[in-house]
C-alpha positions, 0 to 999 in steps of 0.5 A, a space after each residue: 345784893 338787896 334791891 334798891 327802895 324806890 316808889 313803884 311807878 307813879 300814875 299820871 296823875 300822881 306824878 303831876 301832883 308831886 310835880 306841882 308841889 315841888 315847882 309851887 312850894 306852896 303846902 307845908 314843909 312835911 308835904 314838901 319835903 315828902 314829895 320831894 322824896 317820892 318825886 326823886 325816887 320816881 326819877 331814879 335817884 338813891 336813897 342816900 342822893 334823896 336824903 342829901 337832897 332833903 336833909 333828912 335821914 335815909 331811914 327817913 326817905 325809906 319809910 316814906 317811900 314804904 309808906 307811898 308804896 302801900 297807901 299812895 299819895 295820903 303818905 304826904 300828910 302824917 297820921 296823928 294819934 291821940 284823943 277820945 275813942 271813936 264812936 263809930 266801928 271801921 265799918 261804919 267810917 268806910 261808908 261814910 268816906 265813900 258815901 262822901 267821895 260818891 256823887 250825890 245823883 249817883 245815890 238819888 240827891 238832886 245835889 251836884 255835890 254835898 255839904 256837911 248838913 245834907 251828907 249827916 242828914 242822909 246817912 241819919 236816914 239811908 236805908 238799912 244803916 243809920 248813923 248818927 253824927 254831927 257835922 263837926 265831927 263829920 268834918 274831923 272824920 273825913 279830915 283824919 281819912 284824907 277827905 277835905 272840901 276842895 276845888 275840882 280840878 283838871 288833869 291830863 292822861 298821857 295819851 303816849 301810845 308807848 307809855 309803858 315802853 318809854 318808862 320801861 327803858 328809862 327805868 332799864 337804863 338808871 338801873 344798869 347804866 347810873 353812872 353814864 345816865 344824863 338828864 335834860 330839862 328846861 328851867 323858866 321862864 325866869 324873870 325880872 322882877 321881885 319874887 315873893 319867897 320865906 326867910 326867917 324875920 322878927 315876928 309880924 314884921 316880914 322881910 318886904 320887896 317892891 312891887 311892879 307891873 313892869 316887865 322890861 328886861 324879856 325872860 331866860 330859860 336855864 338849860 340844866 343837865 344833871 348827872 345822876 352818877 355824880 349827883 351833879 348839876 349844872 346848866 346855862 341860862 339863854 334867851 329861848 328854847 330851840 334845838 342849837 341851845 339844846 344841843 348845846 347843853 347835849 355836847 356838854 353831856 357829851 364831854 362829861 363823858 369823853 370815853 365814846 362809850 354810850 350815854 343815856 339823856 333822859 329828857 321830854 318832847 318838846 318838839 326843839 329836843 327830838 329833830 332829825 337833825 338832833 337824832 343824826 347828831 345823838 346817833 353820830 355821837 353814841 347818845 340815847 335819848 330816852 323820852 319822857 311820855 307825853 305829859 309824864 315829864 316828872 319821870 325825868 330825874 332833873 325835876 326833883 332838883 329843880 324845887 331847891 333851885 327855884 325856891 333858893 335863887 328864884 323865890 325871895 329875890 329881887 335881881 337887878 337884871 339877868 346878869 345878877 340873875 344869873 351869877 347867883 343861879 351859878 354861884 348856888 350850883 357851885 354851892 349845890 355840887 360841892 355840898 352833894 355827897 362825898 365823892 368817895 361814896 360815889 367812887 365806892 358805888 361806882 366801883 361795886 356796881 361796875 363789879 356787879 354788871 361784869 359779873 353779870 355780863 352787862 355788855 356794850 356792842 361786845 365790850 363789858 362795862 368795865 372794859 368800856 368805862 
C-alpha cells in the first residue's frame, strides 16, 4: 500500500508562518487555501480530509504538497508564465536575488539596507561581473524569484530540548493509531463586538456593522476537540482557561471512545493541560497526552480547522452576547460534521487500516488493534 502524501516536517518558522495566515485570513485566497493545505497535512490530516476541508480537488492538495516538499514556503504564490524572454542568463538572476537578500555591510555598502537605485547601481559596478538593469525591471525580477520589500519581523525557535522526540511520537501515533487519535486546543478570545469579515455585495457598497470601543460583556474561550478518525469537531465555550475546563473537554474525548482501549491527545503546553493532577487522571483513564513543543502549536492538527471556524462564525459578525455567540459556533459545527466526508469512506478506512495493523502485528499491552477496537 502507497504511503500517504503529506509535507515533510515544517521548521519553526514555517509553521508559524501557515499559522498566522490561516488565524489572519488577511492574504489572497490561493495563499490561503494553500496554507490551509500544507498546515492540515502538517497535523496529520489526509488528502481527501484536506480536500474537503478547502473545496478542492485532492489532486489538487497533492500537487500542492509535492510542490512545499520541493520548494517550500514559495509553493504559496503561483508561477505565471508568459511575456517577453528574459535578458539576463539564470546565472545572472541568481546573483542577483542573493546580492539582494545579502546585507549591504556584508559587501562593503554602508547601508543598513538596500533600495531599488542603490542595489542597480552596485551590480552596474561589482567586480568582475557587470549587470545592466533598471529599477523596474529590478523590481519585477525579485517579485518573480519571491523576493519583495517588506517589514522585518521576529520569530521564535522552539527551545524544546525534546523537539524531534515530541514531533516523533505525534507523528507515530497519527500514522498507526488515526482512528483513536484526538486533538485539544483553546479557541479565543472571543468577544463581543462587531467583527470586520467579507461576504458578496453590489460593487462599491459593502456590507457595513457599527463600530465600538465598548467591551462589556468580558470574553469566552472555545474548547474544541477534534477526532482525526471521524474528521469530527466539536467543543464548548467557557469563561476561561484551566485544568477543570480542560479535563472537562478530556473526559468528553474520553467517552468518544468507551471501549478503555488507549487514546492519544495530541495538545500544547500550556501550564492548565499537563498538571499532576491531569497526568494522574490521563494515566488512571488510559490517555497519552502527546505535547506539541514549545511554540510549534501549528503540529497540532485542530489548528487547521480553526481557520474556517473563525472566518465563518467570527469574521463578519455582530452578536448581541455570548449566548447568540455562541449558538451559532454550535449551529456551524453541526453544519461542519455532517457536511464532512461520507461516513462510509471512513468506515472503508478504518476497516483496511485495522486490516494492515493486524497484519502487522501493531499491538496494545498484548491485544492486537482489532481485538482491542
Amino acid at each position: 500500500m502507497a504511503e500517504p502524501v503529506r509535507v515533510r516536517r515544517l521548521t519553526d518558522q514555517e509553521g508559524q508562518r501557515l499559522q498566522q495566515i490561516v488565524r489572519r485570513g488577511s492574504t489572497d485566497s490561493i495563499r490561503y487555501r494553500r496554507a490551509m493545505m500544507l498546515l492540515a497535512s502538517a497535523g496529520g490530516n489526509r488528502v481527501p480530509v484536506i480536500a474537503q476541508l478547502v473545496q478542492a480537488d485532492e489532486d489538487t492538495v497533492r500537487d500542492v504538497i509535492h510542490r512545499f516538499n520541493e520548494i517550500g514556503l514559495a509553493c504559496l504564490d503561483p508561477r505565471w508564465a508568459g511575456g517577453r524572454p528574459r535578458l539576463l542568463s539564470p546565472d545572472d538572476e541568481d546573483f542577483v536575488v542573493q546580492t539582494a537578500t545579502t546585507r549591504p555591510a556584508k559587501l562593503g555598502q554602508p547601508f543598513a539596507r538596500w533600495s531599488l537605485r542603490k542595489l542597480a547601481a552596485y551590480l552596474r559596478r561589482v567586480h568582475g561581473r557587470v549587470i545592466r538593469i533598471g529599477r523596474e525591471a529590478l523590481r519585477c525580477l525579485l517579485a518573480r524569484r519571491g523576493v519583495t520589500f517588506q517589514r522585518t519581523k521576529t520569530w521564535k525557535e522552539s527551545p524544546d530540548p525534546d523537539r524531534d522526540t515530541k514531533l516523533d511520537r505525534i507523528e507515530h501515533v497519527l500514522e498507526h493509531f488515526p482512528d483513536r487519535v484526538f486533538a485539544f486546543d483553546e479557541f479565543g478570545p472571543l468577544g463581543i463586538r462587531p467583527t470586520g469579515g467579507s461576504c458578496w455585495a453590489a460593487q462599491g457598497r459593502p456590507e457595513r456593522h457599527p463600530a465600538t470601543y465598548h467591551r462589556t460583556h468580558g470574553v469566552r474561550y472555545f474548547h474544541g476537540c477534534y477526532s482525526v478518525g471521524d474528521d469530527t469537531l466539536w467543543g464548548v465555550n467557557r469563561r476561561k482557561k484551566g485544568a477543570l475546563n480542560t479535563r472537562a473537554a478530556l473526559r468528553s474525548i474520553r467517552a468518544a471512545r468507551p471501549d478503555g482501549a488507549p487514546i492519544y491527545v495530541i495538545l500544547d503546553n500550556l501550564s492548565a493541560h499537563k498538571g499532576e493532577t491531569m497526568r494522574q487522571w490521563a494515566m488512571k483513564n488510559r490517555v497519552e497526552l502527546c505535547f506539541t513543543p514549545t511554540y510549534a502549536s501549528w503540529a497540532n492538527p485542530i489548528e487547521a480547522h480553526f481557520g474556517p471556524l473563525r472566518q465563518f462564525t467570527v469574521a463578519n459578525s455582530n452578536h448581541p452576547n455570548h449566548t447568540v455567540q455562541t449558538r451559532e459556533l454550535h449551529r456551524y459545527l453541526r453544519w461542519r460534521n455532517a457536511n464532512a466526508r461520507h461516513r462510509d469512506v471512513l468506515a472503508a478506512e478504518r476497516k483496511e487500516r485495522a486490516r494492515i495493523r493486524s497484519e502487522k502485528g501493531i499491538r496494545w499491552g498484548g491485544r492486537s488493534l482489532v481485538e482491542a477496537a
